[in-house]
Phi, psi and omega in degrees: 000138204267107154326147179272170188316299187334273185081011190085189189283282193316297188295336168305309159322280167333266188308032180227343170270336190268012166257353182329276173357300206260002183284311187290302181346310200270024201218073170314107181336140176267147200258120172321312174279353161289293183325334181275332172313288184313275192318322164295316168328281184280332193269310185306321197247003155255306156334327174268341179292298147335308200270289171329307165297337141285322208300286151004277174275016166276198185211029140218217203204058195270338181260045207302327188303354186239003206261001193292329174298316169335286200291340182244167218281158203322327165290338204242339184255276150313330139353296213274337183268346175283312178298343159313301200289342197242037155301317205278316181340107204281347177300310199312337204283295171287356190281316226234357172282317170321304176314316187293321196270319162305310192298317180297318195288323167332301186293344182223357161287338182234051201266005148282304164335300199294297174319303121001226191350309174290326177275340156307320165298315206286322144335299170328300173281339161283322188307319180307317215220054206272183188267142170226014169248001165036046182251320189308124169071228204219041172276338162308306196299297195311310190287287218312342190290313202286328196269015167214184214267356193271148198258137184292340168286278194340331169263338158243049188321352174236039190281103188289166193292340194289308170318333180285280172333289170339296214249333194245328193253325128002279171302315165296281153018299190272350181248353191275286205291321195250003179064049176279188155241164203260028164294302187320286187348278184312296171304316175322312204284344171302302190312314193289332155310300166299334178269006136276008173241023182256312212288253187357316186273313175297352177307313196294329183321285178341304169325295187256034164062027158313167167181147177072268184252005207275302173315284163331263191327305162325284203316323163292320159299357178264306205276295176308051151254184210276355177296006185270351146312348174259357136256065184271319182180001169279115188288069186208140145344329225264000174298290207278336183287339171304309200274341173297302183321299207275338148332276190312304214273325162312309168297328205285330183294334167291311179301307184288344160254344103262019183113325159291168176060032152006265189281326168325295181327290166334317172304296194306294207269355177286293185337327181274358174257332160312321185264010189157115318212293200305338181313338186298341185305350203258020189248018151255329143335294155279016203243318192276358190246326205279271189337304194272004144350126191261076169220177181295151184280349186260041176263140177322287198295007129320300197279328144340311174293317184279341183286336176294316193274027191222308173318285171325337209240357178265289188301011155195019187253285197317318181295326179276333208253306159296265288237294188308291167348315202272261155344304208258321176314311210249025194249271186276333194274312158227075187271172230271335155325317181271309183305325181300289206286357164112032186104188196257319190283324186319289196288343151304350182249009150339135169246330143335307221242311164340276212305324169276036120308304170306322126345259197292007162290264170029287198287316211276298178234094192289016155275349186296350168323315208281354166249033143252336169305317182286328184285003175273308199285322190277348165309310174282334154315311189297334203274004178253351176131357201231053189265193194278118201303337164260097207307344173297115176309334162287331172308301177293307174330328192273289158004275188305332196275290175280002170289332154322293164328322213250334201250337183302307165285025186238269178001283169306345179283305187292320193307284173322298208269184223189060143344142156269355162271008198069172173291348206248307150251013153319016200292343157282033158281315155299356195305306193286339192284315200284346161297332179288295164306023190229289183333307185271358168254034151256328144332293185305297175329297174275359162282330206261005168272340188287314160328112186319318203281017174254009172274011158319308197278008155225041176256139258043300201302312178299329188264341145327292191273343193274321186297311178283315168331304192274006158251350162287342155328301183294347201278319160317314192268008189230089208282319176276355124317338202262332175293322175315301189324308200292309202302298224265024149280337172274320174308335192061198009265180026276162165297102191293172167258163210316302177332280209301335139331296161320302187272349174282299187271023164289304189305301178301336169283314214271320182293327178295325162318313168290353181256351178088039197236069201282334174292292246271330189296318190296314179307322193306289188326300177319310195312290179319312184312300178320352189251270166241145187290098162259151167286328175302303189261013137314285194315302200305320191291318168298348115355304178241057170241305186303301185300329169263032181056002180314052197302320185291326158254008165277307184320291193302327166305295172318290198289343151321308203285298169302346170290300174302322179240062178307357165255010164270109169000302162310281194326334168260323150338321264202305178296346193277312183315317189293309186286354157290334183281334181279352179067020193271092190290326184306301189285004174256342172301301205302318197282313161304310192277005166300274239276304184307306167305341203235319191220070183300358185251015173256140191322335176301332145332301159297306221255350139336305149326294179320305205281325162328297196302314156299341150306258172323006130296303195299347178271000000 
């Protein structure tokens, strides 16, 4: 008769000594240095959570890059950061990672579903959420191009051809031929940018042999940053080139490491040079992922890749290359601000123009902190087992060499260049170096993640990078939050310097003009003026002197303005207007024989003449 299994407490005993073994075997030893790793981590993405949150109760705008939940309201602001912040909670963390490692296994076991589903989403969300404040850059000027007849080169003379086609000759196209508007256009080509920077992201997981929760993280930290701001309704280059940078930064990580994504490569950088001058940093980028390909040289999509990027470099390199030279030297490189302060090196030790940097890092990846804590940490991981996923030491060489490529001139981008509007609102300029800085820190992210006992830590990481993205969407898409916003970066402190002063409270004086709000324009105007006697914000501030019936001093503004400018138009306009109501006939002489000399077919003559003439009856 076969004893039964039990056998009592002593043979129960038995078999529990005797399965240990195979228990501790199947249970990975815990590493220290991974646990510093994990800690690093958490500690590094509760520090930026902290800092958002002083950013928040402070009472200036020293950190503006942490500062968008201030201004919006407790749902969209406070809300979204309590849940971040109660991410890092490691039970929550862990509750919820088995989900994070399917969905991540998902993204690369299914990477055509996942690409679909991801760019469709990331459409979804610009669409959702276009800018309606219309301050980043030149997005006023870029709408205002497509509705009149004036040729775009001449206003944008350092504009490239594809840009021009893309944004200006496109769009127009679609509102002539198909009655879009040009809200439609522009938002479209925003959509279709963003679902080329969701394809990038779901790519890299692949790229660097990801899996699970490690792969969800990258992949968000690539798509979540504040660069989903340029695909809102902004007509500039500054769309494809964005989404290119992180294409691009993906495929080349694909090419050196099996081999793949070639022609993708190849692709990126003739196209980002078409559309902007700076696209050319990515043609050493492709020239070099294209080389170290571990495949035979005579496979086609190599040499595709490079006749394209060869192609890019006949056809727009030389034209790009004069545009740097020219344009961006005496614009962005060195403008009369950098030149004042002691030159382009002079002006790196700036602290102001640091912090804003440190700022518009920020805004664009909001995760980049996390790549000086890993660069501290994960070197001493790696010799314990917590290394990077790609264990061939050539491989991660081929790696490091275009991930060099790709983020050392995004480096050089932020350090250098001088908007001609600042950093705090050119930010799109930067837009493609923070794509670039999103790329390498999802490398990183996802090398100190891959050890299955670190997938706790990533719903932090994601809900890091998705909560600040998606409120500067909202903050943008909220006009009168974006201005609350503008208004108190120009009030300070810190003090800003007078250029920047000036054009921050133009934009604001001009948009409250436009709303009819004649108190809040005229103080914006006053300000800008008190920073520089521009003639231009002269004329304007008598503009909204005229909208609050302040007639005696809209004269005096207007005759100011013509002292300064005698050709300017406003300025005479602006005195006839002022001096009929006031009955002031000497200034009305005057402003007529102004309007003749600068504009002789305008109607204000005539009736200037009238009212004059009936002046001279009544005496």
């Amino acid at each position: 008769m076969t004893p039964a299994r039990g056998g009592g407490p002593r043979a129960a005993r038995a078999r529990r000594a005797a399965q240990a073994p195979a228990a501790r075997a199947s249970t990975p030893a815990r590493n220290p240095f991974a646990d510093r790793v994990a800690l690093a981590l958490w500690l590094t993405l509760a520090l930026l959570a902290a800092g958002r949150a002083a950013a928040s109760l402070a009472h200036d705008m020293t950190w503006w890059g942490l500062d968008a939940q201030r201004f919006l309201p407790p749902l969209s602001g406070g809300l979204p950061w309590l849940v971040m912040t109660l991410a890092l909670l490691p039970v929550l963390g862990a509750a919820l990672a088995p989900a994070a490692s399917r969905l991540g296994d998902s993204l690369v076991r299914h990477p055509r579903g996942a690409a679909a589903i991801a760019a469709l989403l990331s459409a979804a969300v610009v669409l959702a959420l276009p800018d309606q404040t219309i301050y980043v850059g030149d997005f006023a000027m870029r709408s205002g191009t497509i509705l009149t007849a004036r040729d775009p080169e001449r206003l944008f003379p350092q504009a490239m051809a594809l840009d021009l086609l893309v944004h200006v000759r496109l769009p127009q196209y679609l509102i002539t031929q198909l009655g879009w508007t040009v809200q439609m256009a522009l938002r479209g080509l925003g959509a279709l940018g963003a679902a080329v920077l969701a394809l990038a992201a779901v790519r890299l997981p692949r790229a660097l042999g990801l899996g699970g929760a490690a792969a969800l993280a990258a992949a968000v930290t690539v798509w979540a940053g504040g660069t989903l701001g340029m695909f809102t309704g902004y007509g500039k280059s500054a769309i494809e080139l964005t989404a290119l940078t992180a294409l691009a930064g993906a495929a080349s990580l694909e090419a050196v490491g099996s081999g793949g994504g070639l022609v993708t490569l190849g692709l990126c950088a003739a196209l980002a040079l078409g559309f902007h001058r700076s696209g050319i940093v990515l043609a050493p980028l492709a020239l070099t992922g294209l080389a170290l390909a571990p495949v035979p040289w005579s496979r086609a999509p190599r040499w595709i890749g490079a006749a394209l990027v060869a192609l890019a470099l006949a056809l727009f390199g030389p034209r790009a290359i004069h545009l740097i030279a020219t344009f961006d030297v005496l614009h962005h490189l060195a403008p009369a601000e950098t030149r004042a302060a002691g030159g382009m090196l002079g002006s790196l030790v700036d602290p102001l123009h640091l912090l804003d940097v440190a700022n518009v890092i920020l805004v664009l990846a909001p995760l980049a902190p996390l790549l000086i804590t890993l660069a501290i940490v994960l070197p001493r991981a790696g010799s314990a087992g917590a290394a990077a996923p790609a264990a061939d030491p050539a491989s991660f060489r081929r790696r490091a060499i275009v991930l060099a490529l790709l983020v050392l001139p995004a480096l050089a981008t932020l350090l250098l260049t001088r908007p001609q509007q600042g950093i705090f609102r050119d930010r799109d300029v930067f837009a493609p170096a923070g794509a670039a800085l999103s790329v390498l820190t999802a490398c990183a992210a996802g090398a100190a993640l891959m050890p299955r006992p670190r997938a706790w830590l990533a719903l932090a990481l994601v809900l890091g990078a998705v909560v600040p993205s998606i409120q500067w969407l909202a903050l943008w898409h909220q006009p009168r939050v974006a201005v609350a916003y503008v208004r108190r970066y120009i009030e300070g402190p810190p003090e800003r310097a007078a250029w920047d002063r000036a054009a921050t409270w133009d934009y604001l004086g001009t948009r409250a003009l436009v709303e009819r709000r004649g108190d809040e324009a005229a103080a914006a105007y006053a300000k800008a003026v008190q920073a520089a006697q521009n003639p231009r914000l002269i004329g304007e501030w008598g503009m909204a002197e005229l909208i609050r019936n302040q007639y005696a001093r809209a004269e005096s503004l207007f005759q100011r303005t013509v002292e300064l400018d005698p050709n300017s138009t406003i300025g005479w306009n602006g005195l006839a207007t002022a001096a009929s109501w006031t009955g002031d006939t000497a200034a009305c002489a005057v402003a007529e024989a102004g309007l003749m000399r600068t504009d002789p077919g305008n109607p204000r003559i005539a009736e200037l003449r009238a009212l004059l003439a009936r002046a001279r009856a009544g005496k």
